[in-house]
MARFIBA-614482 format. One line per 5 residues: number of its first residue (from 1); for each residue y, x, z of C-alpha. Coordinates in steps of 0.25 Angstrom, whole numbers. Layout:
NUM) Y/X/Z; ...
! end
This chain:
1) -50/93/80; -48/77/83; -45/75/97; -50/62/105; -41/50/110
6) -46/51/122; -39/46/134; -24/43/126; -18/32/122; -7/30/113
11) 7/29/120; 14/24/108; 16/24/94; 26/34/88; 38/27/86
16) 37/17/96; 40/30/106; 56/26/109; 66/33/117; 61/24/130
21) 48/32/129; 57/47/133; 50/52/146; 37/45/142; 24/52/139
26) 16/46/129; 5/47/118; 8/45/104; -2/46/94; -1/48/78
31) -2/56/65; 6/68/62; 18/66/52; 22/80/54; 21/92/63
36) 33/103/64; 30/116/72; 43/123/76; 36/134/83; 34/130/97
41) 37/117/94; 29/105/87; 36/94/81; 26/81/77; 30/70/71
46) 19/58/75; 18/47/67; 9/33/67; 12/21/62; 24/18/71
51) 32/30/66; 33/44/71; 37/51/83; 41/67/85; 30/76/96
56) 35/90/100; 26/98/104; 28/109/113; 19/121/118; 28/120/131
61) 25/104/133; 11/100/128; 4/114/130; -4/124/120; -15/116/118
66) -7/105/113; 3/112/106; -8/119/98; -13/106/95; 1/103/89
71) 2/114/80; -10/109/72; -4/95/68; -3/93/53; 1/80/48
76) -7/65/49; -14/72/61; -17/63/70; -13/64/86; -11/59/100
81) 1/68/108; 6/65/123; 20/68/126; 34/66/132; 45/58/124
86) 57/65/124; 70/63/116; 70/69/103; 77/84/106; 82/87/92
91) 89/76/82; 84/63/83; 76/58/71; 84/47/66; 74/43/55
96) 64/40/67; 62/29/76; 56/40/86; 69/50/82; 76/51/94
101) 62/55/103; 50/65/102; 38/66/111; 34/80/118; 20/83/117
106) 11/85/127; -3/84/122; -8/82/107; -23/78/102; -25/80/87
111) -32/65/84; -36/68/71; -32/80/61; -28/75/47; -30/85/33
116) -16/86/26; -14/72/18; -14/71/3; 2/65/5; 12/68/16
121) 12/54/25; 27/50/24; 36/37/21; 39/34/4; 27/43/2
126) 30/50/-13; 15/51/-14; 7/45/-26; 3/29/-22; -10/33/-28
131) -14/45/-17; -8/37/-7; -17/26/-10; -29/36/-9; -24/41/7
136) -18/25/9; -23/29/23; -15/39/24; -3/31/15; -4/21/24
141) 3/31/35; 15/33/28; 26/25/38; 31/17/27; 18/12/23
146) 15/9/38; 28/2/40; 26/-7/27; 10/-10/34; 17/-13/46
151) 27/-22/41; 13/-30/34; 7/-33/48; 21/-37/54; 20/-46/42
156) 8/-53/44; 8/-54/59; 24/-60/57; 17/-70/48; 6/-75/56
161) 15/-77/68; 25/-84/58; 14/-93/53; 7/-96/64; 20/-103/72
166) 19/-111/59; 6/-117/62; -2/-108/51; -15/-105/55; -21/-90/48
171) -35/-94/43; -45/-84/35; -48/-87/21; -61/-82/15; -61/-70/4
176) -73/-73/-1; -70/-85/-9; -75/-92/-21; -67/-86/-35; -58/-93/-40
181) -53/-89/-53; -41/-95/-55; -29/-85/-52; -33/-69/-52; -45/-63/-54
186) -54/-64/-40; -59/-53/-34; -75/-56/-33; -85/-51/-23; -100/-53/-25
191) -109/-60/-17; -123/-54/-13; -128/-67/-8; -125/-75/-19; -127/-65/-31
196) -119/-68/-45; -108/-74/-34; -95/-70/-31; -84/-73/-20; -69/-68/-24
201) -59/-63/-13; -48/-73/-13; -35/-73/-20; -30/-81/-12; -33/-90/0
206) -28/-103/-8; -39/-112/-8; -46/-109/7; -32/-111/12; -31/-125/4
211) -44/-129/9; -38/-124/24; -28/-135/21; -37/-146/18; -44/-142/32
216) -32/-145/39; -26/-132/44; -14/-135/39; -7/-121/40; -15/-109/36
221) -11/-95/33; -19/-81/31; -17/-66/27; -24/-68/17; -31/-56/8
226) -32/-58/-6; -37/-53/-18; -35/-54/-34; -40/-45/-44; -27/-43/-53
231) -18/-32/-59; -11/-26/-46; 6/-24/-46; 13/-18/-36; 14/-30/-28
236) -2/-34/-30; -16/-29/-24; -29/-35/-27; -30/-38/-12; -18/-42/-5
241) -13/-51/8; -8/-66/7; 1/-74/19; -6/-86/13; -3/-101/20
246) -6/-115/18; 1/-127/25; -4/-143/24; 6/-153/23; 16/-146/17
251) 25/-145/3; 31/-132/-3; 43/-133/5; 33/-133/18; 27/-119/12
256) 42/-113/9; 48/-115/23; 38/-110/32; 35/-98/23; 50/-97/23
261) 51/-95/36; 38/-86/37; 46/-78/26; 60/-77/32; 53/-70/45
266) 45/-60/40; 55/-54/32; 66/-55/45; 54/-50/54; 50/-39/45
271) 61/-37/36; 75/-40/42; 78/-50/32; 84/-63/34; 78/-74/25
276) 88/-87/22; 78/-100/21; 76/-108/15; 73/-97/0; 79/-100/-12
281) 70/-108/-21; 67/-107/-37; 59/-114/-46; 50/-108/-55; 57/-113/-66
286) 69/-107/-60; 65/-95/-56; 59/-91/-70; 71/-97/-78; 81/-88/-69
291) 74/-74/-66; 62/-75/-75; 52/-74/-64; 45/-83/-51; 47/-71/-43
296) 63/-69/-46; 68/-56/-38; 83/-63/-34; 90/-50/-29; 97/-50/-42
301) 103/-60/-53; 99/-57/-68; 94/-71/-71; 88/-75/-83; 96/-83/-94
306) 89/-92/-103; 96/-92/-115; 87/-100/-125; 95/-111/-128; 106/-102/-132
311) 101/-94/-141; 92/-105/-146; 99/-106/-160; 101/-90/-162; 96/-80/-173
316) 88/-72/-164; 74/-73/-167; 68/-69/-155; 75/-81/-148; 73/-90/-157
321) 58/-87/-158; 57/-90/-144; 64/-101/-142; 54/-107/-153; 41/-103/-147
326) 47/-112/-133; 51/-99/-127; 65/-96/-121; 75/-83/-122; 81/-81/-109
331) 88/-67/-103; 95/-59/-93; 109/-53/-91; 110/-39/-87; 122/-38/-82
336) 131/-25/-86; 120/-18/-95; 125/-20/-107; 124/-6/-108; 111/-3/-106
341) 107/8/-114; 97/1/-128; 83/10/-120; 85/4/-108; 85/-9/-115
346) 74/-6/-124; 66/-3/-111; 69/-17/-106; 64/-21/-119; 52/-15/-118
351) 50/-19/-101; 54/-33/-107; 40/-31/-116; 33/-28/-106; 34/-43/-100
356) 31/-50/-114; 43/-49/-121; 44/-46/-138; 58/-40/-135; 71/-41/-126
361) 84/-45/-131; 96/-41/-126; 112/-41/-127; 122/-33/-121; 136/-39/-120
366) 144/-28/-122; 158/-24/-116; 166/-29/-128; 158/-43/-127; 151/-37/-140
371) 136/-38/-141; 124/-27/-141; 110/-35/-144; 97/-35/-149; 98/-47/-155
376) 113/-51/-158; 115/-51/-174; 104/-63/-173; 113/-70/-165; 128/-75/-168
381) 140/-71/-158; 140/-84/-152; 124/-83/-150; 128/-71/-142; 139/-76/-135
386) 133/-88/-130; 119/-80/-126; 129/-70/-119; 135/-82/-111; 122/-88/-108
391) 117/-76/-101; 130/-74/-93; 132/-61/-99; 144/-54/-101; 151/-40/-107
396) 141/-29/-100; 130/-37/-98; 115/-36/-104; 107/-49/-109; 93/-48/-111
401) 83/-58/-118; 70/-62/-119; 64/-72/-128; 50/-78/-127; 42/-87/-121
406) 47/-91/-106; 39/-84/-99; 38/-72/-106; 52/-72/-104; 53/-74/-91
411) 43/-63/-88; 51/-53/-96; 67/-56/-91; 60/-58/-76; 55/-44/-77
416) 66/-39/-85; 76/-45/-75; 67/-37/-64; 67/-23/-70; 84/-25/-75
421) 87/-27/-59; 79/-14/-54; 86/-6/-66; 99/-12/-63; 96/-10/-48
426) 100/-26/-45; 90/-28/-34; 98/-26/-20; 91/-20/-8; 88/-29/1
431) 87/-41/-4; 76/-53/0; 78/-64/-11; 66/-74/-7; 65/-88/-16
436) 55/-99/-18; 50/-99/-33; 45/-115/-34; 39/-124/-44; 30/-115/-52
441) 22/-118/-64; 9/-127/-60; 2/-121/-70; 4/-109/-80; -4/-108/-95
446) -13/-96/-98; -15/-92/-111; -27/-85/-108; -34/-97/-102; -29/-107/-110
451) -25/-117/-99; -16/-118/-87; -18/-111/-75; -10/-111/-63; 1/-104/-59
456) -3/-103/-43; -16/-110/-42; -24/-123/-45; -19/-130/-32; -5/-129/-33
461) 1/-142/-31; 11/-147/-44; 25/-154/-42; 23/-169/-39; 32/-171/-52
466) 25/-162/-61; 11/-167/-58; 11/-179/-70; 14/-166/-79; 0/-158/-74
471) -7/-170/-84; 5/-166/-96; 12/-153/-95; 3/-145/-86; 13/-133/-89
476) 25/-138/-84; 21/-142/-69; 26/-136/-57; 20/-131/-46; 22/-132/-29
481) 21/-118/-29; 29/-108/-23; 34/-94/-22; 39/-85/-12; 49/-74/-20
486) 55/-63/-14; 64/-53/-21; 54/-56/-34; 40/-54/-28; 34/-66/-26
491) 29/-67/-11; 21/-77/-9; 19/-91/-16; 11/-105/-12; 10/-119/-16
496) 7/-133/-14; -7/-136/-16; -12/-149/-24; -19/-158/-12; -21/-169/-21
501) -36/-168/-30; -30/-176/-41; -19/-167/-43; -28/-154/-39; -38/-160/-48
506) -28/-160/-60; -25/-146/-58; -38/-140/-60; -39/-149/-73; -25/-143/-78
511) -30/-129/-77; -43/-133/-82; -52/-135/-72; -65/-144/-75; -68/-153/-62
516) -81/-144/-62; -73/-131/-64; -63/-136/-52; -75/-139/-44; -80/-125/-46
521) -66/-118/-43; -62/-125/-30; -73/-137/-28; -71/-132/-12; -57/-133/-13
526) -58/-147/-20; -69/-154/-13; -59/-150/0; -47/-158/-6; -58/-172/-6
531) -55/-172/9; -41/-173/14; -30/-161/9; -16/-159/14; -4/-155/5
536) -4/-141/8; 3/-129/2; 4/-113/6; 8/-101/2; 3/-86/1
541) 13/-73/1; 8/-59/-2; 8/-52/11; 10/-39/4; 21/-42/-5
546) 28/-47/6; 27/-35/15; 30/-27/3; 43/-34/0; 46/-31/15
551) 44/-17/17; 49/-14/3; 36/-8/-2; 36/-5/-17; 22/-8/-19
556) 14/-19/-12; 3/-8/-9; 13/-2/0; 11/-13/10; -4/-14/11
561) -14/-6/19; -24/-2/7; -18/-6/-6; -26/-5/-20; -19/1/-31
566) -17/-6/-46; -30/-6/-52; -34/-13/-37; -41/0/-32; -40/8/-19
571) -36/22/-21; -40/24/-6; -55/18/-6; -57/19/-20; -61/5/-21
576) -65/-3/-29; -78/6/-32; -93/5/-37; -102/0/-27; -117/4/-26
581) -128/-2/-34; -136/-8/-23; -123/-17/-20; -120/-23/-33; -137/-26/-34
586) -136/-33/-20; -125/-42/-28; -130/-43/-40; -119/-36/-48; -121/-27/-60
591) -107/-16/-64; -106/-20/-79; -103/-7/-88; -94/-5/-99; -99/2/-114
596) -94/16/-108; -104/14/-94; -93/13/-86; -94/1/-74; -86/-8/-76
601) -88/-24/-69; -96/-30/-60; -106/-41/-64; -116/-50/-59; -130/-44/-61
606) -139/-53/-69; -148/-59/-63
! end
């Protein structure tokens, strides 16, 4: 039977008890991890979110009453025990902060009584994510998961001590907003006041914390929640956390030092780590040309090769076709795998597929400087040999091509460059490779839509010297934009934004706004910039990954509290679910049905 509180306080948590505290009484209070009876003796380990702490219970010491108590304790029981420090009489317990000490029990209440949970609550749980997900209240006791939760809130309280002694003042944004559909899909909620309506939680805070500029606050910042409806990775939730900023009367290289600086603290403070500023820088252009990616994981070399104007003349259809169709062959030197086995290669081909390539050429340079390829009798031996030189390869080494349009290409030796380092093993441990990626595209053309649409958002400032190009060669214009790269996972990113309405005016029209259709979108945000705006620019960085990155968490769900799963649900709560009749009535909504019955979408009710 649960026992009262009554007239206890807590002494300390677990491990914060230390050899200083020998001699002392005190009350330490906490769930069972496990309970050993020796026969006569009763060895507890209590743990909370501190760590855990060894009770001895003793007939002898704490009395029959209590003793008995003891002998009941099952694990994830819940108790408050009174008792003497003492130093630990058998080996100390290296393993534990509290291993050189134990507490001797004097009295004992049983807080609460726990049923034997559905997996044992321990570090590096084996357990299936799935059932873990469905108990995350008792997960989310695991030490490991604690510490990484810990480590969050350090996080966030580091950062807004940081920021604050750099004159950023946090101010809430709304998150019911107007929907904007440029970008992800919006999350919508109904209004039962305005029927046929629909706020959308916010996928970002960019345009409040623009107009927050423009009312002279001149350095914002927020933890920001934020949401988009899209396909979930391990690195993506529906909802999530932004350090989002803002700054008036700044340029990029404003943004860059200060979030330098905030960077280069919180991974000493949190992480041991020391960061050399300023961080390297790469263009774009740079980037993608080099490693096939605007997120390049540095730890390792493997750097693409274009090779197009060698091969150029060749016999080899598949580059020569694309060459013709404007695109490029490029490749990648494996060095000493000339011996791969032809499956392991074959499997490449096919992991190669699956970013959009037709095929993957490849060559090994053999021992004997003889040639093993797919494609060598379409290609004379000084073909070869000068393709050989261009990629830098020599006898062992294994040169893999791709052939198609840039970007196809890119995403394909990008990826393969990726999964050829975790086979190979090339990553070291321990190693923080931060970079700037600068100058992205403006603007990217979608197929799908038919027009341009931009690469960050609609208010992203272009280079001074590229703006006469917005009028002639959209495609080609480059961006004040900015990311934040760490070890190939994009951190955070920012821009400058456009103050100027002439130039924000010939934005909307690039990406096809109508005046009237701009007015729609962002009148609020327009009819602002009529009255006095500030060159500002900011940057936003995803909290979770971050922490994630820190801790060394292989999922992103590992560092937040109530995480949803891939298809965006909660296995805890179960939701997303139905709702009753009488509230979608009072909102005016009706569940559309497939042909088989089944519900399938919400739609406004006719009215």
């Amino acid at each position: 039977m649960a026992e009262s509180m009554r007239g206890l306080k807590r002494s300390y948590r677990c491990a914060e008890v230390t050899e200083a505290h020998i001699g002392q009484t005190i009350t330490v209070m906490g769930w069972v991890q496990k309970s050993r009876n020796k026969g006569g003796i009763i060895f507890v380990d209590l743990r909370d979110r501190s760590g855990i702490l060894q009770m001895i219970f003793e007939e002898n010491d704490c009395g029959a009453e209590y003793f008995a108590k003891a002998e009941k304790l099952r694990s994830e029981f819940v108790v408050a025990v009174t008792g003497r420090v003492e130093k630990r009489s058998g080996a100390a317990n290296t393993l534990l902060k509290t291993g050189t000490i134990e507490v001797r029990a004097e009295s004992l209440r049983i807080l609460s009584e726990s049923e034997t949970p559905p997996f044992p609550i321990e570090e590096n749980s084996k357990t299936k994510e799935e059932l873990r997900l469905k108990y995350r209240y008792l997960d989310l006791r695991r030490p490991d998961i604690q510490r990484n939760l810990m480590t969050r809130s350090k996080v966030a309280i580091l950062t807004r001590h940081f920021l604050a002694e750099e004159g950023f003042l946090e101010i809430e944004t709304p998150t019911l907003i107007k929907s904007t559909p440029e970008g992800a899909r919006d999350y919508l909620v109904p209004s039962r006041v305005h029927p046929g309506s629909f706020y959308a939680l916010p996928q970002s805070p960019q345009l409040f914390k623009q107009l927050l500029m423009c009312s002279g606050y001149d350095r914002y910042f927020q933890l920001a929640r934020c949401y988009r409806d899209e396909d979930l990775r391990a690195d993506r939730q529906p909802e999530f956390t932004q350090i989002d900023m803002e700054l008036s009367f700044v340029d990029e290289e404003d943004v860059m030092d200060v979030n330098e600086r905030l960077v280069q603290t919180l991974f000493k403070e949190i992480c041991g780590v020391e960061i050399a500023l300023p961080l390297p820088r790469l263009t774009w252009k740079e980037a993608m040309d080099r490693f096939g990616s605007d997120k390049p994981d540095m730890r390792f070399g493997m750097e693409l090769k274009d090779v197009s104007e060698v091969v150029k003349g060749c016999g080899f259809a598949v580059f020569k076709g694309a060459l013709e169709a404007g695109g490029s062959v490029r490749g990648l030197c494996v060095e000493g795998q000339a011996g791969m086995p032809r499956k392991k290669i074959d499997a490449l081909v096919d992991f190669a597929k699956g970013y959009g390539a037709k095929g993957l050429a490849y060559l090994a340079v053999q021992a004997d400087g003889s040639y093993k390829s797919s494609f060598a009798k379409f290609m004379t031996d000084e073909e070869l040999a000068g393709l050989v030189q261009a990629m830098g390869g020599k006898a062992g080494d294994l040169l893999l091509f791709a052939a198609d349009k840039d970007k196809v290409v890119y995403d394909v030796l990008g990826a393969l460059r990726l999964e050829l380092a975790k086979q190979l093993d090339l990553i070291g441990e321990g190693q923080w490779k931060f970079l700037w990626v600068t100058e992205f595209p403006l603007l990217e053309y979608s197929e799908e839509e038919d027009r341009f649409v931009a690469k960050h958002h609609p208010f992203t400032m272009p280079m001074d010297e590229d703006l006469p190009l917005l009028d002639t060669d959209p495609g080609v214009v480059r961006a004040k934009a900015y990311d934040i790269v760490l070890n190939g996972t994009e951190l955070g990113g920012g821009s400058v934004r456009i103050h100027q309405a002439d130039i924000q005016s010939k934005m909307l029209e690039v990406l096809g706004f109508t005046p009237e259709r701009a007015n729609e979108q962002f009148g609020f945000l327009l009819e602002a910039f009529k009255y006095g705006v500030p060159p500002h620019a900011g940057l936003a960085y995803g909290l979770d990954r971050v922490v994630m990155w820190m801790v060394g968490a292989d999922s992103i769900r590992d560092v937040i509290a109530f995480p949803k799963v891939k298809d965006a649900s909660c296995l805890m709560c179960e939701a997303p679910t139905p709702v009753e009749e009488k509230q979608l009535e009072e909102l005016g909504i009706a569940v559309a049905k497939d042909p088989a019955g089944e519900e399938t979408a919400g739609t406004e009710r006719d009215k």
